[in-house]
N, C-alpha and C positions, 0 to 999 in steps of 0.2 A: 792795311786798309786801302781799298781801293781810292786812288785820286779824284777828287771830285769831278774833273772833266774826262773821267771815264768814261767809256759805252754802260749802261744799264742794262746789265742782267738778273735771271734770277738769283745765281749766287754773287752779285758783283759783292754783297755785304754779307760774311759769314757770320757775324753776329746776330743778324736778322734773318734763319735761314723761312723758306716757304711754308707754308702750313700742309702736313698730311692729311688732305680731305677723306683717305678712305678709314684713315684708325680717327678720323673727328666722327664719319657714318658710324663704325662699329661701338665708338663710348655714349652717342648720343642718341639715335634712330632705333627705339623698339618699339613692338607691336602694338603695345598698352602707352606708349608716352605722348605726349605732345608733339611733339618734333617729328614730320615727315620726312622732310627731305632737307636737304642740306648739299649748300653749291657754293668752293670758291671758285673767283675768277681773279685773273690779275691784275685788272684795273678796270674800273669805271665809272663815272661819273658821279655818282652815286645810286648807293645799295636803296634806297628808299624809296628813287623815283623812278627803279627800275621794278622794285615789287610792285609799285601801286600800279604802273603801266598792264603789268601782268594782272595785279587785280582787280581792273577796270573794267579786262576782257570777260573778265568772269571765268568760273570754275580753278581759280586760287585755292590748292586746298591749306585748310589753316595749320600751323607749325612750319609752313613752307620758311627756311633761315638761308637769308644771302649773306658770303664773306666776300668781301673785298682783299686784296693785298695791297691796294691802294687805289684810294678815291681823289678823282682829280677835279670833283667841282662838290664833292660834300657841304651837307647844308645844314646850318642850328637855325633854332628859334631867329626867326624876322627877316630872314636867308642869307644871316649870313654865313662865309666859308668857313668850311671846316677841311684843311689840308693837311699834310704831310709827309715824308718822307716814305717812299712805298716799307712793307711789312716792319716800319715803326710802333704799329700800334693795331687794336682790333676796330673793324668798323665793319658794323653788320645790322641788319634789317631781320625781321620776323612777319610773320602776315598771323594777326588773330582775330578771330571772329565769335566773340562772345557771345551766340544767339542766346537768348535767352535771360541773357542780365539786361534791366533796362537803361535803354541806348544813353538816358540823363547818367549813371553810374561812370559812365564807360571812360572820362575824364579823368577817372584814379589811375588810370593804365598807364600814363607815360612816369608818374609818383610810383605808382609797382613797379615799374622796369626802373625806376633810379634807388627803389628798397633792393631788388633784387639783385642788381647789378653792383651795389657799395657791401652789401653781406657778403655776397661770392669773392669778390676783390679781397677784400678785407680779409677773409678764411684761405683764398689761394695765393695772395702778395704778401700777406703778414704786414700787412700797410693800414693804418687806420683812415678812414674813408668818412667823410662828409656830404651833408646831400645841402646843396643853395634848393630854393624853390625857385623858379619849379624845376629845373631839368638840369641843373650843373651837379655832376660829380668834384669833390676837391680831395685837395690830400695838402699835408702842410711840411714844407719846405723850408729849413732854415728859421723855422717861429712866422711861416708866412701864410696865410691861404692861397692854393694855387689851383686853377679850372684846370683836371686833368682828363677830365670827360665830359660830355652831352649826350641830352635825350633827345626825341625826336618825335611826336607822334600824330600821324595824318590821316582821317578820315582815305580811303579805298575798297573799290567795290560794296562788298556788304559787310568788311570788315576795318581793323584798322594796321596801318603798318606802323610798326616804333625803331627805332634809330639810333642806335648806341655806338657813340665814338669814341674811341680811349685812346689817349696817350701811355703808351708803355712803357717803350726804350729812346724815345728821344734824348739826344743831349743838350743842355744845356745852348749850347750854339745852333740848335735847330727848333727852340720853341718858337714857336708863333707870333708872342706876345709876352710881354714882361708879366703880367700877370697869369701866364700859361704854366704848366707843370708836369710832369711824366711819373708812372710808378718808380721808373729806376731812380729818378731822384730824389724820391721821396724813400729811399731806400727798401726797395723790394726785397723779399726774402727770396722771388722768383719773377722772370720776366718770359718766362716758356709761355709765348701764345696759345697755345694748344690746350696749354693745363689753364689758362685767366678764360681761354673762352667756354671750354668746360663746364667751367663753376660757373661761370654769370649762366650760360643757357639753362642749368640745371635748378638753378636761384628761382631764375625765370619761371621752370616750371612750376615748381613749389610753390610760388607764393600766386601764380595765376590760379591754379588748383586752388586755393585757400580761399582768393577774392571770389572765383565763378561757384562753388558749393555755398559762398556764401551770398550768392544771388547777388554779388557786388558790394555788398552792402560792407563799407570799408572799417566800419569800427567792427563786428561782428566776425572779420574777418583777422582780425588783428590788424588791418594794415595802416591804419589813423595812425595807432600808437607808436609801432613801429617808423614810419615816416615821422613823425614829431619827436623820436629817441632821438634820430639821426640827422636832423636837421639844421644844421650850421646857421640857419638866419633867426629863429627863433630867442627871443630874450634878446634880441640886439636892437638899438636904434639901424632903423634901415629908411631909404628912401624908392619909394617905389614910382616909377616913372612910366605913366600908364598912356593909353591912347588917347589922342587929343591933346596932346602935348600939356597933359596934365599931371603932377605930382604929388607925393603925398608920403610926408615924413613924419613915424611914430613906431613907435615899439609892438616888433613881432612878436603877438602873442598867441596864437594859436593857428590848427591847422583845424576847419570845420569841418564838417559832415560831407562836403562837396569839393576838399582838396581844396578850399582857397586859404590864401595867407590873411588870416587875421591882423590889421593896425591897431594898435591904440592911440590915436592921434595927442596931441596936447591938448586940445579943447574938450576930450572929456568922450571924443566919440571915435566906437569901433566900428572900422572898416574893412568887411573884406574884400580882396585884392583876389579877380580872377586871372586876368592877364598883365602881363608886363614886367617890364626890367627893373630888379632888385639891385641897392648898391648897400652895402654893408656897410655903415657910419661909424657905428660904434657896437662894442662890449663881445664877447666870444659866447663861443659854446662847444662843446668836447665831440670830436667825432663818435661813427657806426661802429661797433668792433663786431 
């Protein structure tokens, strides 16, 4: 293993070798698919704020997918960082532009890309996968919940970009956060970037095909159902800590027609919860397989 006060190259980590962007073109780019183009680079600041700049300009065509090998100012929900060790993990952007589903719908997209993205995982890592609402992938670790992903998704151009960061092969001594987690430690059956990004893009498509045929419309689509099989906050006491520095502790009981998290507070009254930060209090629930 390369010394930590190494020079940085591309092969300084053979474990972590580069990704082949022309055999990721040949498995993923056909005439009839989604996916136009597809571009790694090997570092930059982030994949999300670099598509939306381009779909700002206008003439963005949609399936446009940016890989990173490593993002050095990556962003989740409320901005904050999303880092790590270069080709650690996958971190990629999409540009879609769903004309024609109405733009009120369009809210289930970053919930699809956390359906999509926990199915594929789960079928290419042999790792069972959890969805927080709204946008945390988890995986469990030692009997623990551990945030091994993020979603991301920002109004651009005429379309939207979504933002998906995974933890794959970090070690232990390189999580982020104690409450942080990686596929390989949650015991992967495989940590081959190529094959994990594969399967989520191809998730991707599938279940975007499913949502726009079905005019968005996310029960009719399957995708309510689906997102509420896999969703780790559900049946728990959670505390939801909303803007305005305002809170609200009750049992997640459902995911409505609009992607929001259903409370049932103590007093007897449901609330649902469109934005803001979930903390999980009490009681489980079974990962996505």
């Amino acid at each position: 293993m390369t010394p930590p006060d190494a020079p940085h190259n591309r092969w300084s980590d053979l474990d972590r070798p580069p990704l082949n962007v022309a055999a990721l073109r040949r498995g993923l780019l056909r005439p009839d698919g989604l996916w136009t183009s597809l571009d790694v680079v090997d570092a930059t600041g982030s994949t999300n704020s670099d598509l939306a700049v381009r779909a700002a300009g206008g003439g963005l065509a949609e399936g446009t997918v940016l890989v990173a090998e490593e993002q050095t100012a990556g962003r989740g929900r409320l901005d904050r960082s999303w880092t790590a060790p270069p080709r650690s993990g996958l971190f990629l952007s999409v540009y879609l532009n769903p004309g024609g589903v109405p733009v009120e719908r369009w809210g289930w997209l970053p919930l699809l890309a956390g359906v999509a993205a926990a199915t594929g995982l789960a079928q290419s890592a042999g790792v069972d996968m959890a969805l927080k609402w709204p946008n945390d992938l988890l995986v469990t670790i030692g009997g623990t919940e551990r945030k091994t992903g993020g979603i991301l998704a920002e109004r651009a151009g005429e379309g939207v970009v979504i933002g998906i960061g995974l933890n794959v092969s970090l070690r232990a001594a390189e999580l982020p956060a104690p409450h942080a987690g990686s596929l390989a430690l949650a015991g992967a059956v495989s940590t081959d970037r190529e094959t994990l990004l594969r399967a989520v893009l191809r998730s991707l498509e599938q279940w975007y095909a499913r949502w726009r045929d079905a005019n968005g419309d996310a029960a009719e689509s399957g995708l309510q159902a689906a997102y509420a099989a896999g969703c780790a906050t559900l049946d728990r006491t959670v505390r939801a800590e909303l803007p305005g520095d305002r809170s609200v502790v009750g049992e997640a009981v459902a995911i409505d027609g609009d992607g929001r998290l259903v409370l049932a507070t103590g007093d007897g009254i449901q609330e649902p919860v469109s934005a803001g930060d979930i903390v999980h209090l009490r009681g489980e629930r079974g990962g996505l397989t």
